[in-house]
DRENDRENTOR-825949 format. One record per residue (C-alpha): residue number from 1; residue in three letters; chain; y, x, z negated. Coordinates in Angstrom, 1 decimal, padded with zeros to 4 digits, always signed. Layout:
BEGIN
GUFI  mardren  zado  bakol      yy      xx      zz
GUFI      NUM   ALA      A       Y       X       Z
...
! end
This chain:
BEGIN
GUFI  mardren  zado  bakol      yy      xx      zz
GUFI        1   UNK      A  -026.1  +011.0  +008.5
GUFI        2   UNK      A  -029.7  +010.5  +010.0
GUFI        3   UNK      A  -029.0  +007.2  +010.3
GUFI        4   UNK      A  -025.8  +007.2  +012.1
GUFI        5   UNK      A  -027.3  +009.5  +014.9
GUFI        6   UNK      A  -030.4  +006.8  +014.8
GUFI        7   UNK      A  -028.0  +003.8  +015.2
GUFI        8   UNK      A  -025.6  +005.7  +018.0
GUFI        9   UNK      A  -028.6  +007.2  +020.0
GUFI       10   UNK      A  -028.6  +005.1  +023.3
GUFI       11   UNK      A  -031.2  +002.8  +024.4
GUFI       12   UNK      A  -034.3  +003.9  +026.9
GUFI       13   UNK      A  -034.7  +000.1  +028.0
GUFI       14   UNK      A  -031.9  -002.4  +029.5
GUFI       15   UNK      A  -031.1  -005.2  +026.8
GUFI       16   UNK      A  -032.2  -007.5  +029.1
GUFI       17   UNK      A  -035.7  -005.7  +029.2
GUFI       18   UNK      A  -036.6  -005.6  +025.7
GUFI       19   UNK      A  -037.6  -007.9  +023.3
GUFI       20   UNK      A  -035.4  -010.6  +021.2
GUFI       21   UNK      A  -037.3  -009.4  +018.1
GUFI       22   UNK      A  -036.3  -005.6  +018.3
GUFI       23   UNK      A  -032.6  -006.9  +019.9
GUFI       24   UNK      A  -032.1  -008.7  +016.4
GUFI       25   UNK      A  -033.2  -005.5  +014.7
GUFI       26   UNK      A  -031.0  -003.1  +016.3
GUFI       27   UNK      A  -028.1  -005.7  +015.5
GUFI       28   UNK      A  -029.2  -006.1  +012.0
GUFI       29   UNK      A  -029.1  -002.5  +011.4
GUFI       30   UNK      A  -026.0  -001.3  +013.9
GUFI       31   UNK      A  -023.8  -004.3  +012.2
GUFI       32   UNK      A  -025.1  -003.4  +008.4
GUFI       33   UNK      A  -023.9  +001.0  +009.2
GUFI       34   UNK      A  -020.8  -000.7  +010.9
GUFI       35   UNK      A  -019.9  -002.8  +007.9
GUFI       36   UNK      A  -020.4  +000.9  +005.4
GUFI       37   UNK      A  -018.3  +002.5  +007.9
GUFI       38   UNK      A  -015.9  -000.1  +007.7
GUFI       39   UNK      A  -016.2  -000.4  +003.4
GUFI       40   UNK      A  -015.8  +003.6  +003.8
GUFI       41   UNK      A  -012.7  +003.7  +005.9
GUFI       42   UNK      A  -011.1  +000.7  +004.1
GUFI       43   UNK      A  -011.9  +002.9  +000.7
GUFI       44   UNK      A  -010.5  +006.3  +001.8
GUFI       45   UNK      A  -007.3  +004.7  +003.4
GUFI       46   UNK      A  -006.5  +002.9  +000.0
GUFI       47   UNK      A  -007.1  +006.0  -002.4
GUFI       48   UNK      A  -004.9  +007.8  +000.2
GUFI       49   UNK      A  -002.0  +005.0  -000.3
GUFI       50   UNK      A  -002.6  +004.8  -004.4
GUFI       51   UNK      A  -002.7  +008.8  -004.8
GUFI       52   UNK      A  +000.7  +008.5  -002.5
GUFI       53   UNK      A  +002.6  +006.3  -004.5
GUFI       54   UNK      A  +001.4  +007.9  -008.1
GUFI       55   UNK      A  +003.1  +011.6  -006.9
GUFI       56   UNK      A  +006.3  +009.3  -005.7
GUFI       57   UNK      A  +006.4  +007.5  -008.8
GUFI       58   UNK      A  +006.5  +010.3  -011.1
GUFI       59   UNK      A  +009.2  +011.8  -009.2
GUFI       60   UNK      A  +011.1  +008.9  -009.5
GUFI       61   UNK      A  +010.8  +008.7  -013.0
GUFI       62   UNK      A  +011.7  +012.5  -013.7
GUFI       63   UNK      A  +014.6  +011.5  -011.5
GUFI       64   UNK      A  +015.4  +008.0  -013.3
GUFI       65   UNK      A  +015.3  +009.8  -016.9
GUFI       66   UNK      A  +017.3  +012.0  -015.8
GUFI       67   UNK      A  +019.6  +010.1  -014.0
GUFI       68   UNK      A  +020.0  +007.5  -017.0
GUFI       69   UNK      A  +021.1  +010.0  -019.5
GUFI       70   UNK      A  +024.2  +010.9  -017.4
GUFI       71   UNK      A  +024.9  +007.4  -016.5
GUFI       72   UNK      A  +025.6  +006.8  -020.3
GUFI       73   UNK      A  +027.7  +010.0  -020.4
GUFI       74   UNK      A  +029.6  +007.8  -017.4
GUFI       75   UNK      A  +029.3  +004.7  -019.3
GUFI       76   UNK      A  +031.3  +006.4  -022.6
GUFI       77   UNK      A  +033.6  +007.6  -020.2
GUFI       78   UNK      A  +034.7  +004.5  -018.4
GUFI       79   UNK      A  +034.5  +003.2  -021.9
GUFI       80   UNK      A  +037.3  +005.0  -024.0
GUFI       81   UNK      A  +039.1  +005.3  -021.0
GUFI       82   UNK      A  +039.5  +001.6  -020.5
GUFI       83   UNK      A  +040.1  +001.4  -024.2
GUFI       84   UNK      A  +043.4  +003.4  -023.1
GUFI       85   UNK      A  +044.5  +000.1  -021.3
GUFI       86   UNK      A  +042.9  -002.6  -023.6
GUFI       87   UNK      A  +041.2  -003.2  -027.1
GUFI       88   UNK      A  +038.2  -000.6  -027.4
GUFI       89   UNK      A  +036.2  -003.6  -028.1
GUFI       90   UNK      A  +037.6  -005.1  -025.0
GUFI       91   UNK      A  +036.8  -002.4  -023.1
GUFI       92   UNK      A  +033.4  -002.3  -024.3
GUFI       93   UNK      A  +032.3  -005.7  -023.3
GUFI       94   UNK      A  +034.0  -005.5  -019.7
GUFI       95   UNK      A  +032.0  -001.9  -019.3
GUFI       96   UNK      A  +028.3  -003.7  -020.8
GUFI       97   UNK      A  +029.0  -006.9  -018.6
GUFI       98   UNK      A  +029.5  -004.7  -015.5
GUFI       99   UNK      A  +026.7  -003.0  -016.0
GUFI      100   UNK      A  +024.1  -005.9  -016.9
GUFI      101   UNK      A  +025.3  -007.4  -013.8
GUFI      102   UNK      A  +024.2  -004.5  -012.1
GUFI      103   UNK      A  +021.1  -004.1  -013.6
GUFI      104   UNK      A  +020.4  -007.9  -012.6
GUFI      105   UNK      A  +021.3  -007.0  -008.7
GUFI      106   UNK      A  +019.0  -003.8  -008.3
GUFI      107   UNK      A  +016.1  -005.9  -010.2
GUFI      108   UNK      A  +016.4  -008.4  -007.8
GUFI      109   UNK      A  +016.8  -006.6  -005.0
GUFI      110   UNK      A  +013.9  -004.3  -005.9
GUFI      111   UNK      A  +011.5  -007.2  -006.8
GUFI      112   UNK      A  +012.2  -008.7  -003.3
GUFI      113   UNK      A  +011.0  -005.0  -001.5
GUFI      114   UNK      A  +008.3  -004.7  -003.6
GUFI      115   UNK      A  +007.1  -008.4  -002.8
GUFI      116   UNK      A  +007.6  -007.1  +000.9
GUFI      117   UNK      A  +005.4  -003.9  +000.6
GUFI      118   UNK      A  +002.7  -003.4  +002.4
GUFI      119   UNK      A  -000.3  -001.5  +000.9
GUFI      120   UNK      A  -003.1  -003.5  +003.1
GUFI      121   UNK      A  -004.8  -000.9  +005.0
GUFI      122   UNK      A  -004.2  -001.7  +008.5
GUFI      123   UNK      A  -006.5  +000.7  +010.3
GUFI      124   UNK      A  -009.6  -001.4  +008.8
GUFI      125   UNK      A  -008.4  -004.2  +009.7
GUFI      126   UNK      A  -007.7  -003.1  +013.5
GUFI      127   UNK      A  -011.1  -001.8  +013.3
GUFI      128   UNK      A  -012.4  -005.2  +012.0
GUFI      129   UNK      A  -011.0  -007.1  +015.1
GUFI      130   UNK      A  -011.8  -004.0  +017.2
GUFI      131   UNK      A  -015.6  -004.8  +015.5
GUFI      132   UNK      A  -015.6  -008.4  +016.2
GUFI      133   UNK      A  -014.4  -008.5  +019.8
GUFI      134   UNK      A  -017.2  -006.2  +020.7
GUFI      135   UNK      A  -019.7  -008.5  +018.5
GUFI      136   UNK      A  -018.2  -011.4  +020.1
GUFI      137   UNK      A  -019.2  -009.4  +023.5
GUFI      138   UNK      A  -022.8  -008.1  +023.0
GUFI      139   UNK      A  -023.6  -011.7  +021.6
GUFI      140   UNK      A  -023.0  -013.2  +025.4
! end
């Protein structure tokens, strides 16, 4: 904490005044509690994501467990009353084939939105380019 209030105090003498030796230094040591700050912020924002999606996910597999064992109840169903129309084996195969066909779809289709999810943390990296465009400054 010391050293944040170190690195943050202002300046008594112009940059332009003092010398390139203690300039250097002050760089050195600003960009080395920049760079923790950054590791820290980058750290915190990516637990906060994980510890987000662990709660979500365990909801959604309550909900999936759940979900599935009446889905079979639905699947029996839609079997014997097919078999009403058609052979029972008939109607079993027409019933698994719709489903697998199903299953195939959502897979895919949650594949391509997990391929598409974004966990980077985006405040760091704003800060980062926030970071360098004021090194890029001081440095001319």
């Amino acid at each position: 904490m010391a050293e944040q209030r170190e690195a943050a105090a202002p300046f008594t003498m112009h940059r332009a005044e003092r010398p390139v030796g203690g300039l250097l230094s002050d760089l050195a040591r600003q960009f080395t509690l920049l760079l923790r700050q950054e590791m820290a912020l980058a750290r915190a924002e990516i637990l906060g994501k994980i510890g987000a999606l662990g709660g979500a996910g365990g909801l959604i597999a309550a909900g999936g467990l759940i979900a599935f064992a009446g889905f079979l109840y639905l699947l029996a169903a839609a079997t014997l009353g097919l078999g009403k129309v058609v052979e029972m084996w008939l109607a079993a195969l027409i019933v698994g084939a719709v489903v697998v066909v199903v299953g195939i779809i959502l897979a895919l289709v949650g594949r391509a939105r997990l391929r598409t999810s974004n966990l980077m943390p985006l405040r760091t990296v704003r800060s980062l380019k926030d970071d360098a465009a004021w090194a890029r400054e001081q440095v001319q």
